[in-house]
C-alpha positions as a Markdown table, in Angstrom:
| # | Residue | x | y | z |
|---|---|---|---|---|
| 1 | Unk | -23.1 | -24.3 | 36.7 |
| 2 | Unk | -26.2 | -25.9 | 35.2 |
| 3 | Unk | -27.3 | -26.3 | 31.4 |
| 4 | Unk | -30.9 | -26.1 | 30.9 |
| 5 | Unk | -32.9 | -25.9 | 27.9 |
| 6 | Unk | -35.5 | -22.5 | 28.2 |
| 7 | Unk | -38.8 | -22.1 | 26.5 |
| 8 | Unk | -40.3 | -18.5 | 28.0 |
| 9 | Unk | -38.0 | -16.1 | 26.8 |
| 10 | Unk | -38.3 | -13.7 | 30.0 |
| 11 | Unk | -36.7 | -9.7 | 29.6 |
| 12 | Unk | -33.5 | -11.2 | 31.4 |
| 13 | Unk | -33.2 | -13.6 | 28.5 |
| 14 | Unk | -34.0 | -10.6 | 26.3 |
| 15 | Unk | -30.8 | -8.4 | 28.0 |
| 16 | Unk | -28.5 | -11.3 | 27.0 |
| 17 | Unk | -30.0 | -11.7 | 23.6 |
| 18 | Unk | -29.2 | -8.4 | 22.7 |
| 19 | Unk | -26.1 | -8.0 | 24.1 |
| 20 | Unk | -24.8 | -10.6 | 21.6 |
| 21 | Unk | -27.1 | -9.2 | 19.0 |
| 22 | Unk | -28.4 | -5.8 | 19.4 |
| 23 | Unk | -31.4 | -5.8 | 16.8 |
| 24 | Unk | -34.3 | -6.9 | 18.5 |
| 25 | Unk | -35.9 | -7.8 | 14.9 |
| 26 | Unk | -33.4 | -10.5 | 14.4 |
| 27 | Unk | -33.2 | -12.1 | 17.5 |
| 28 | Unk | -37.1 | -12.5 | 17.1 |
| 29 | Unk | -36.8 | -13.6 | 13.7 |
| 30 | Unk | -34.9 | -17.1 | 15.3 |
| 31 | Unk | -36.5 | -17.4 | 18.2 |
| 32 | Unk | -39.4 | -19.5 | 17.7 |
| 33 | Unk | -37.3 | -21.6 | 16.0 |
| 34 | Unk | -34.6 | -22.4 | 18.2 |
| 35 | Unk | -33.6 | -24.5 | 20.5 |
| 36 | Unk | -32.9 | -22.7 | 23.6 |
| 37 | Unk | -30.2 | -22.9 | 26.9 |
| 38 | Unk | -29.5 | -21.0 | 29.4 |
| 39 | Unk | -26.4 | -21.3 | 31.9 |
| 40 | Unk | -27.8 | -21.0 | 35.9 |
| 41 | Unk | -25.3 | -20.2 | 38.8 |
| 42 | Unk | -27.3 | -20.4 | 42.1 |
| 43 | Unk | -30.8 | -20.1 | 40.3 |
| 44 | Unk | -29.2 | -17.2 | 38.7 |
| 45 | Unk | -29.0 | -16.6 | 34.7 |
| 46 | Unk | -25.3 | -15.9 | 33.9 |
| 47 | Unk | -25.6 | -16.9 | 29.6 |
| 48 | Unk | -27.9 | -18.4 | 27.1 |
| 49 | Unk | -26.8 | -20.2 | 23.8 |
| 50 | Unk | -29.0 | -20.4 | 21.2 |
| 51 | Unk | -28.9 | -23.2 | 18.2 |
| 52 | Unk | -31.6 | -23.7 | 15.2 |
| 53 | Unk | -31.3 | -26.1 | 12.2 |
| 54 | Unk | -29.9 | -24.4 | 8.9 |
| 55 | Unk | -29.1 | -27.2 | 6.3 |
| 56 | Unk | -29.8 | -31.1 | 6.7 |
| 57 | Unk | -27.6 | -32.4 | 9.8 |
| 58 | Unk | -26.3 | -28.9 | 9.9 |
| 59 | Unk | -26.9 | -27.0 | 13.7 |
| 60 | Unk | -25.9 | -23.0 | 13.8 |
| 61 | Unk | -24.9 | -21.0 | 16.9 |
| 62 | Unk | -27.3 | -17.9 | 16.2 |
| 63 | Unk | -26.6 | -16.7 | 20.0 |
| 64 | Unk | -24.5 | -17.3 | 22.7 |
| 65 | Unk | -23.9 | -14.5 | 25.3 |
| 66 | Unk | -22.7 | -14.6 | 28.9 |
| 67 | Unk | -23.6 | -11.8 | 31.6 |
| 68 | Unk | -20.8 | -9.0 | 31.5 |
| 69 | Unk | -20.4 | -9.8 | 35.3 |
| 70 | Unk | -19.5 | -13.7 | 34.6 |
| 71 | Unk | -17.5 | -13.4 | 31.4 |
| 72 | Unk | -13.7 | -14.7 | 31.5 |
| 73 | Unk | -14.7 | -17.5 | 33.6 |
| 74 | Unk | -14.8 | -19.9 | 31.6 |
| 75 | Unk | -18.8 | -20.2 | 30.5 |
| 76 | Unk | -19.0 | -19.3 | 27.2 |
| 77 | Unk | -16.8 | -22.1 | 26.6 |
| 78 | Unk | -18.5 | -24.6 | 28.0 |
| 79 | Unk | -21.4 | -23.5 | 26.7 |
| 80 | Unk | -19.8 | -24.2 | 23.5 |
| 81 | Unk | -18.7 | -27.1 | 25.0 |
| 82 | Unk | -22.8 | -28.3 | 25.6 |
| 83 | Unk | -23.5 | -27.3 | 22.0 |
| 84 | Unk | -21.0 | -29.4 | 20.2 |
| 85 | Unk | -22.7 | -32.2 | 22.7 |
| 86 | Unk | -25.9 | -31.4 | 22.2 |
| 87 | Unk | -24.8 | -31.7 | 18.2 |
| 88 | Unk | -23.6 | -35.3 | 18.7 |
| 89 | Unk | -26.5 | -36.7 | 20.4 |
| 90 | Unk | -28.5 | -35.2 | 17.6 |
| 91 | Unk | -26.0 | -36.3 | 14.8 |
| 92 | Unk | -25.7 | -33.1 | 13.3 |
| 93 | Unk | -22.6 | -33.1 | 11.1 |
| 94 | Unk | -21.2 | -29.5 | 11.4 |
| 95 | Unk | -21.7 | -27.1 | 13.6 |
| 96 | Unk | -21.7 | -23.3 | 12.5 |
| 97 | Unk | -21.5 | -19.8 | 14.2 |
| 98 | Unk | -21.5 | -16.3 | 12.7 |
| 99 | Unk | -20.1 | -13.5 | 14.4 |
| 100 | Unk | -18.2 | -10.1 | 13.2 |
| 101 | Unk | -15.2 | -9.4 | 12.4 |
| 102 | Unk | -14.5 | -6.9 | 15.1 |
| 103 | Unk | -15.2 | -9.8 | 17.7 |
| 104 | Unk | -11.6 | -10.7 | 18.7 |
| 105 | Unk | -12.2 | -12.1 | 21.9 |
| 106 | Unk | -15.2 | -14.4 | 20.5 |
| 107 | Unk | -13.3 | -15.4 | 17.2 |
| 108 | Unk | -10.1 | -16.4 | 20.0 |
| 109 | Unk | -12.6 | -18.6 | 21.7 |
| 110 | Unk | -14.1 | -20.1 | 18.6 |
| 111 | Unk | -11.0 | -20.5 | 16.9 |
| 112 | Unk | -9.6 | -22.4 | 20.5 |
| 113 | Unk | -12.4 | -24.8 | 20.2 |
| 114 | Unk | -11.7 | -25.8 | 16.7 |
| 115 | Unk | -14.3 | -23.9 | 14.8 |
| 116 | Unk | -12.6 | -22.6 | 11.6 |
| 117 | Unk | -13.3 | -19.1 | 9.3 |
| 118 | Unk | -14.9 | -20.6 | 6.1 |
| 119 | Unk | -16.3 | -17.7 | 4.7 |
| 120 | Unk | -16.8 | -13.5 | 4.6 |
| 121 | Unk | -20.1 | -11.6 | 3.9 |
| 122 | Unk | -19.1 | -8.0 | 2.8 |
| 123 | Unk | -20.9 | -5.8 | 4.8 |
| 124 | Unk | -23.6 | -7.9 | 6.1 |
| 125 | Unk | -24.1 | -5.5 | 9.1 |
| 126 | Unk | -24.2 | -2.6 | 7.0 |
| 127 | Unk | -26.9 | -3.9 | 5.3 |
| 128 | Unk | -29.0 | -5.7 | 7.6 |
| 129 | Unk | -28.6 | -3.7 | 10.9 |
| 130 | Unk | -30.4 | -0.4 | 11.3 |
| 131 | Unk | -28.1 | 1.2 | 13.8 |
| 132 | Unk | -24.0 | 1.1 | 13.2 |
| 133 | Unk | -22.1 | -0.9 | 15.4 |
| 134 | Unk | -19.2 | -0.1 | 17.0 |
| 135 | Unk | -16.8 | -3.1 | 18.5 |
| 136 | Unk | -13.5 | -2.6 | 20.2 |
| 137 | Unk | -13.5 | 0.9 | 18.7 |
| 138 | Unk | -14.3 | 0.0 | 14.8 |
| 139 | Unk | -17.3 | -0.1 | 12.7 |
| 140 | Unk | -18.5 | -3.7 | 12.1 |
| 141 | Unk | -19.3 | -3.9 | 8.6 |
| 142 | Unk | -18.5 | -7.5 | 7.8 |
| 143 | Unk | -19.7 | -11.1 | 9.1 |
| 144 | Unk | -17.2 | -14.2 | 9.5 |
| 145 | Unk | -18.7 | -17.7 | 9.1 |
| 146 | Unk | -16.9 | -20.5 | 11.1 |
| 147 | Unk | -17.9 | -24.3 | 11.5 |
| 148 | Unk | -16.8 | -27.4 | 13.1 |
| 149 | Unk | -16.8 | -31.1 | 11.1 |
| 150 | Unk | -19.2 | -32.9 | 14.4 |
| 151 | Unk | -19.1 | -36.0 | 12.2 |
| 152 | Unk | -18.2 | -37.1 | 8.5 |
């Protein structure tokens, strides 16, 4: 598997981007802004992971998804794996990710690599979604925050 970074964000990059985050709106609203990777397999897409500045030496997850054919193989994680790199080279300090709290498979990962819960937003996708959304059978109403110390 090869790591690249992206710049034209094609409709097979849009698929992925909205399978991790189904409102188009907010995937636009980081995308100019981000740096951009995408995970190849034989000149093939199978994920993307997307990363934009937040604070001062502070790098954010805003997207990572793998294509539902290739997940449990491993590549989300070393995507992860890239980012937390990619962080060090750039001597970013901590590295943070958002995700719901319905996501139990992606909280396991992030949780495995070390990133830790540090905060809950009360019905953040209530407020900010316009469609419901359903995960593993539940209503996703509220947003975790995890991080990772990189350095310091």
């Amino acid at each position: 598997m090869k790591i690249k970074p992206f710049d034209c964000v094609s409709k097979e990059h849009y698929d992925l981007l909205l399978s991790a985050d189904p409102d188009r709106r907010m995937v636009d609203s980081y995308l100019a802004r981000a740096e951009k990777f995408e995970a190849v397999i034989d000149d093939q897409l199978v994920g993307l992971i997307v990363l934009i500045d937040t604070h001062p030496r502070t790098l954010e997850i805003v997207n990572l998804a793998v294509k539902e054919a290739f997940q449990n193989q491993g590549i989300a994680q070393r995507l992860l794996e890239f980012a937390e790199t990619w962080a060090k080279d750039q001597q970013v300090r901590t590295l943070e990710i958002a995700t719901g709290t319905t996501s139990f498979a992606q909280l396991y990962l992030y949780q495995k690599m070390g990133i830790r819960v540090i905060s809950v937003e009360r019905d953040f996708f209530t407020r900010n979604y316009q469609a419901p959304i359903i995960e593993n059978k539940l209503l996703l109403k509220d947003l975790l925050r995890l991080n990772k110390r990189i350095f310091g």
